[in-house]
Structure formats: structure tokens, C-alpha cells
C-alpha positions as CSV (number, residue, x, y, z in Angstrom):
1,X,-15.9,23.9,3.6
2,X,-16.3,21.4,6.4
3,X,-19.2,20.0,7.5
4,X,-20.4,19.6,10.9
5,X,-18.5,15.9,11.3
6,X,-15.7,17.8,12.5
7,X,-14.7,20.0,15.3
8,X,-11.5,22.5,14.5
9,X,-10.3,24.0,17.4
10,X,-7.3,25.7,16.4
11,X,-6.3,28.0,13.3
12,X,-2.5,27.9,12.6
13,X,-0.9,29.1,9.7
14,X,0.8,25.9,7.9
15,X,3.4,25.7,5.7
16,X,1.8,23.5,2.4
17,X,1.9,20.0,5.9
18,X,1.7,16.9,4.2
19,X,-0.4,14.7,6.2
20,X,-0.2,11.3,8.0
21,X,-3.1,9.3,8.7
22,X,-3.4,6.3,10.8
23,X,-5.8,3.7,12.3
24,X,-5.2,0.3,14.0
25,X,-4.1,-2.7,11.5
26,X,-2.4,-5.9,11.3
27,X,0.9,-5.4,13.5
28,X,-0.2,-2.4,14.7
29,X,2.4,-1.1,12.0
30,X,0.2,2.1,11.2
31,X,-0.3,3.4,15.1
32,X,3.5,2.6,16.1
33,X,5.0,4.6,13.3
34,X,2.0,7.6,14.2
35,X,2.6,7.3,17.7
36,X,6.5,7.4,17.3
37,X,6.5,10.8,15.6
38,X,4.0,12.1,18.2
39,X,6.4,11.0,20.7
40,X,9.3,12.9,19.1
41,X,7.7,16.0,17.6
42,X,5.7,18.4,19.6
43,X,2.4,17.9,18.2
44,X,-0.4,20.9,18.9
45,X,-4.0,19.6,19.1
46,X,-5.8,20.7,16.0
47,X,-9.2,19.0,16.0
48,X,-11.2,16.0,16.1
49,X,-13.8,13.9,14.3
50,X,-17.2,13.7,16.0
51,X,-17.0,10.0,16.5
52,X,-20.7,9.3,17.1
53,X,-21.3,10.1,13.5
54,X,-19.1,6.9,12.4
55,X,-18.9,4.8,15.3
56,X,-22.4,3.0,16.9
57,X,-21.8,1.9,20.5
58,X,-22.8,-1.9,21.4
59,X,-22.9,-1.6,25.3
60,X,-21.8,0.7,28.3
61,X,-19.7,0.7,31.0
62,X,-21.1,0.2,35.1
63,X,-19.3,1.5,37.4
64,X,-20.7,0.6,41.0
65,X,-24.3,0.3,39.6
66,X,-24.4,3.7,37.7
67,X,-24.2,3.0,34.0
68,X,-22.3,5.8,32.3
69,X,-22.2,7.6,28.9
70,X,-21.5,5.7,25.9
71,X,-18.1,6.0,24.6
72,X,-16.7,6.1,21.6
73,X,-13.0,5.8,19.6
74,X,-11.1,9.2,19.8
75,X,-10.2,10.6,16.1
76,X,-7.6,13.4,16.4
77,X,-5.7,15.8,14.2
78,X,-2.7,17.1,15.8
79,X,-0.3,19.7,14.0
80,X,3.4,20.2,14.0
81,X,5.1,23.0,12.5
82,X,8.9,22.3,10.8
83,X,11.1,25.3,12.1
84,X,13.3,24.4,9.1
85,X,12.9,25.0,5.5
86,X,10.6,21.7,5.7
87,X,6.8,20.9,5.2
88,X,4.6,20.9,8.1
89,X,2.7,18.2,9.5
90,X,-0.6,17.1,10.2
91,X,-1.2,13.9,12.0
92,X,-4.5,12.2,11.9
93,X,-5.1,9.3,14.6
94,X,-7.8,6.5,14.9
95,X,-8.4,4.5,18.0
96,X,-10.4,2.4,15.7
97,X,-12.2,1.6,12.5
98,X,-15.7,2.0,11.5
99,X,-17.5,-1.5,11.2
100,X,-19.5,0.9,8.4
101,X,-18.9,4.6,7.3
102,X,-15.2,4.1,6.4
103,X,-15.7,5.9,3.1
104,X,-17.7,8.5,4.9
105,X,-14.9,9.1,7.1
106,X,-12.3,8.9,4.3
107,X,-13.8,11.8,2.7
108,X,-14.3,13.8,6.2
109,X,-10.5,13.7,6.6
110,X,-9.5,14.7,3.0
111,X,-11.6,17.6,3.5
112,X,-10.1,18.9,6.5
113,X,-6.9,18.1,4.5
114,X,-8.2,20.1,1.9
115,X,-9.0,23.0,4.5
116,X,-5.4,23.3,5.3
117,X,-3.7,23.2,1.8
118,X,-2.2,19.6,2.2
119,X,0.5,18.6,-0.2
120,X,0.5,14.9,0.6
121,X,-1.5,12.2,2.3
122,X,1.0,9.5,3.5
123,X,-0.5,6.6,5.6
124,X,1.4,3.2,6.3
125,X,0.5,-1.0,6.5
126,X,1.7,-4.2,7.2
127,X,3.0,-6.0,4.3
128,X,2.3,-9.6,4.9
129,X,5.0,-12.2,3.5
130,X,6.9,-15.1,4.2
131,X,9.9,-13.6,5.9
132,X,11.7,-14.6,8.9
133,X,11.0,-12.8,12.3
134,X,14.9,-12.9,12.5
135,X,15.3,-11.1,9.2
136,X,15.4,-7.2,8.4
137,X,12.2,-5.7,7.4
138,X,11.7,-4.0,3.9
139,X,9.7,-1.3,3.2
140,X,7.1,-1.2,-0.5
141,X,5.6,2.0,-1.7
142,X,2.1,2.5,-3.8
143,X,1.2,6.0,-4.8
144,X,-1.8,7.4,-6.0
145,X,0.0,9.2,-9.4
146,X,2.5,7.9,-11.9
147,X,4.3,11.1,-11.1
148,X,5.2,9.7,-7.7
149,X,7.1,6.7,-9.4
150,X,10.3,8.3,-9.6
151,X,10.2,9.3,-5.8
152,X,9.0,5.2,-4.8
153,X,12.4,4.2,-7.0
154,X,14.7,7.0,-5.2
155,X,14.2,5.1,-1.9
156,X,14.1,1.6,-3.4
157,X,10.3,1.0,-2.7
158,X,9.3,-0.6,-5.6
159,X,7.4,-3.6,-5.9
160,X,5.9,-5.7,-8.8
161,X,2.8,-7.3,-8.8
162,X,-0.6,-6.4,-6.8
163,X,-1.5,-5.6,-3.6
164,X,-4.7,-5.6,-1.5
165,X,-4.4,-2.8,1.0
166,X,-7.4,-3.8,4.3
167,X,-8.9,-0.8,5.9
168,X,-8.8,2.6,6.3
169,X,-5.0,2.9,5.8
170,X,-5.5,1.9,2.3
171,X,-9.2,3.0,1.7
172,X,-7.9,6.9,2.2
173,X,-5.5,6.9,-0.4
174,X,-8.1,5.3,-2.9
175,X,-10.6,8.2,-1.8
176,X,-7.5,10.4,-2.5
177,X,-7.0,9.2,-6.2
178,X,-10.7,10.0,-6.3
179,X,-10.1,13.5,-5.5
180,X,-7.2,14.6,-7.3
181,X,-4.9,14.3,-3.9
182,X,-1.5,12.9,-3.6
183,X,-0.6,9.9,-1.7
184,X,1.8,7.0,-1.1
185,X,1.5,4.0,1.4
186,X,4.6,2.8,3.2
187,X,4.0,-1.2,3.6
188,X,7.1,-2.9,6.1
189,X,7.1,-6.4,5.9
190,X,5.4,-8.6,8.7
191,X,6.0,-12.4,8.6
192,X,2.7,-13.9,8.2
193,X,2.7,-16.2,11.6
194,X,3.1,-13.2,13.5
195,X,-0.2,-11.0,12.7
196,X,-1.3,-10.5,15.4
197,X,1.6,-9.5,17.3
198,X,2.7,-6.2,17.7
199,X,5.7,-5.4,14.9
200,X,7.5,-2.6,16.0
201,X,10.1,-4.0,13.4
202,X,8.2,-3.2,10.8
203,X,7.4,0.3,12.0
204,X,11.0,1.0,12.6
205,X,12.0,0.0,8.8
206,X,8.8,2.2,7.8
207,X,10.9,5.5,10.1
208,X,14.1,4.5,8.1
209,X,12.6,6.2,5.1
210,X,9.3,8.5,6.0
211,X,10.8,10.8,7.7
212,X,13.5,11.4,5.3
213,X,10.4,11.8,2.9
214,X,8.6,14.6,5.3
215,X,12.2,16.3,5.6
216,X,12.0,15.5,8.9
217,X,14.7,14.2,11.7
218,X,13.5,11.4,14.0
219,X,15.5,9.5,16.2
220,X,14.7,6.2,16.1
221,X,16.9,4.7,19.2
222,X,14.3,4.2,21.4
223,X,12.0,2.1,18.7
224,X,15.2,0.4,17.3
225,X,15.6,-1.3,21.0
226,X,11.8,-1.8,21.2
227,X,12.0,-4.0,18.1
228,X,15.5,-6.4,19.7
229,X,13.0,-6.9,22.7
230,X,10.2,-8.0,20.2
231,X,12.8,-10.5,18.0
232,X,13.9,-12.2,21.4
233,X,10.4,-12.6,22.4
234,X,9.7,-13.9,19.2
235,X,12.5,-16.4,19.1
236,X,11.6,-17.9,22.5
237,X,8.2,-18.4,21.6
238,X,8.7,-20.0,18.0
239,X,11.1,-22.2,20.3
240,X,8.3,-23.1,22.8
241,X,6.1,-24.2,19.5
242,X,8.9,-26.3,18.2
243,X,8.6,-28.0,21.8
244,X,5.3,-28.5,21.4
């Protein structure tokens, strides 16, 4: 049963959707890879989180001397249904993270997943390390289950030692464990000079494999050229450092 945090404004009928969840992190890894499948999929609007429950404004906007409403981050489910013998998708977008509430919210979205009979929770991060802007991303995996082992070694996303997911994208799948839900985190590598750049490298190494995952088809052209824009912009500006 949901509670009054969230408003559902459509019913479908899904097929057991495994569920993607996203909020704004380091790279902007998480929002690039939910944004790309929203582009390429034709996502229905399925409901929202009432933002002013988890979010607590800190000024307003003027506009020509009339101060208006507060506003606050937008928190969207979307649906897609696979016309194929596939799992259907739920997408879950963030504009933003809770300064406080986050495990409130965490629990909000597992229990619309809940609602809906999710199989899966999948969200995705930057994995911050020492490589080379020039150099191909890699992709970790973490699960919330042993049982998901096996699947992390079929698409060579294993990774020894430990981890600190930040945020939301990693808090969900610990509120997951909690509640009996499986999950996995995709991690693409981000060099660690460049946090605070956009990493649409990282994103694109993270669609290499998720989709394949979801049993899903996503053509990743458009992203793959986005990313050679991003290295070259890279390269002139670790150049213009050097100069300096």
C-alpha cells in the first residue's frame, strides 16, 4: 500500500519491469544513462513523488517584483512496456537529492516498486580511479544477493576489494538488501581529475552492458559521438593546464 508521498497517475498492466533509478552524481553518470533510455524508449508517465515532503526550499524566484511559488526538484516514474518477450521497465528520475530524508525517499520508491511487482532495482555510479580520460571506460557491478554473482561474472563486472557508493544511487540498493529486493549497481570508470565534468564516457560503457541485462536494444550512436566530443575537449584542456 502506498502512502500519500506519492501520486500514481496511471494503472498499466506490467510484465514483472525491473526498475531503474537515478539521481544526479559525480559525472552525471547516473542521469546520462536514465536520460539515454528515455530518449530511445517511449516512456508513459506513471507518477511522481510529492517533492515537498523531501525537499525544503531555501528562497524563491522574482519575476518583475512578484515573488512566485516555491519550487521544488521533479521526481518521476515513467513506464515502458517491452513488446518482445522482455521485462518491462520502470524508470525513476531525480532532479536532485535530499540534503535529509534520503532513506525516507529510498523506501517511498521501493514501495511503489513493490506496488508494481518489480523484479529488479538497477541504479548506476561513477567509479572514481586513476584512469586516463584517453582510455576506455570499464564498467564494476555490486549486487545486493550472492545469487546475483554469477550474472556480475557473465558480463565481466567483477571487482575485488570495497567500495563506498555516495548518495541515493547507492543508498536504494542498501534499503533494497533491507527489504528482501534485488539489485545491482553499474559503476563506469571516471578519472578522478575530471569529477566534475560531465562523463558521457562512462555512461556509454555503462549502455554497453545494461541494456543487454534489461533484454533491451538501445542504440548507442548518438551517446558514442557525444563521448569523442567530450575526450577532445578533455585533451585540449589537460593541454591548456600543462601550459600553465
Amino acid at each position: 500500500m502506498l502512502n500519500d508521498f506519492v501520486k500514481i497517475t496511471a494503472r498499466p498492466k506490467l510484465k514483472e519491469p525491473n526498475l531503474i533509478a537515478a539521481w544526479p552524481g559525480i559525472g552525471h553518470v547516473s542521469m546520462l544513462v536514465a536520460n539515454y533510455f528515455e530518449k530511445k524508449l517511449e516512456f508513459k508517465k506513471l507518477g511522481e513523488v510529492k517533492a515537498a515532503r523531501f525537499f525544503d526550499p531555501t528562497g524563491v524566484a522574482v519575476r518583475n517584483n512578484l515573488v512566485e511559488a516555491p519550487q521544488f526538484p521533479q521526481s518521476v516514474f515513467t513506464y515502458w512496456k517491452n513488446q518482445g518477450n522482455g521485462n518491462d521497465i520502470i524508470l525513476f528520475t531525480g532532479e536532485d537529492q535530499p540534503t535529509a530524508k534520503s532513506y525516507d525517499l529510498a523506501n517511498c520508491i521501493l514501495d511503489v516498486a513493490e506496488k508494481f511487482g518489480v523484479k529488479r532495482i538497477y541504479t548506476c555510479a561513477a567509479a572514481i580511479t586513476k584512469i586516463h580520460h584517453s582510455e576506455q571506460s570499464r564498467v564494476w557491478g555490486v549486487a545486493t544477493v550472492p545469487e546475483l554473482m554469477d550474472e556480475l561474472k557473465k558480463y565481466d563486472l567483477m571487482h575485488s576489494g570495497n567500495l563506498q557508493i555516495a548518495g541515493l544511487n547507492g543508498l536504494l540498493l542498501g534499503v533494497a538488501k533491507e527489504r528482501n529486493i534485488e539489485g545491482i549497481c553499474l559503476l563506469g570508470e571516471v578519472p578522478m581529475y575530471t569529477t566534475r565534468i560531465q562523463n558521457p564516457m562512462a555512461a556509454l560503457a555503462i549502455l554497453g552492458v545494461m541494456p543487454e541485462m534489461l533484454g533491451v536494444h538501445i542504440d548507442t550512436y548518438e551517446l558514442s559521438q557525444v563521448a569523442n566530443e567530450t575526450k577532445i575537449k578533455m585533451k585540449q584542456l589537460a593541454a591548456e593546464a600543462m601550459e600553465e
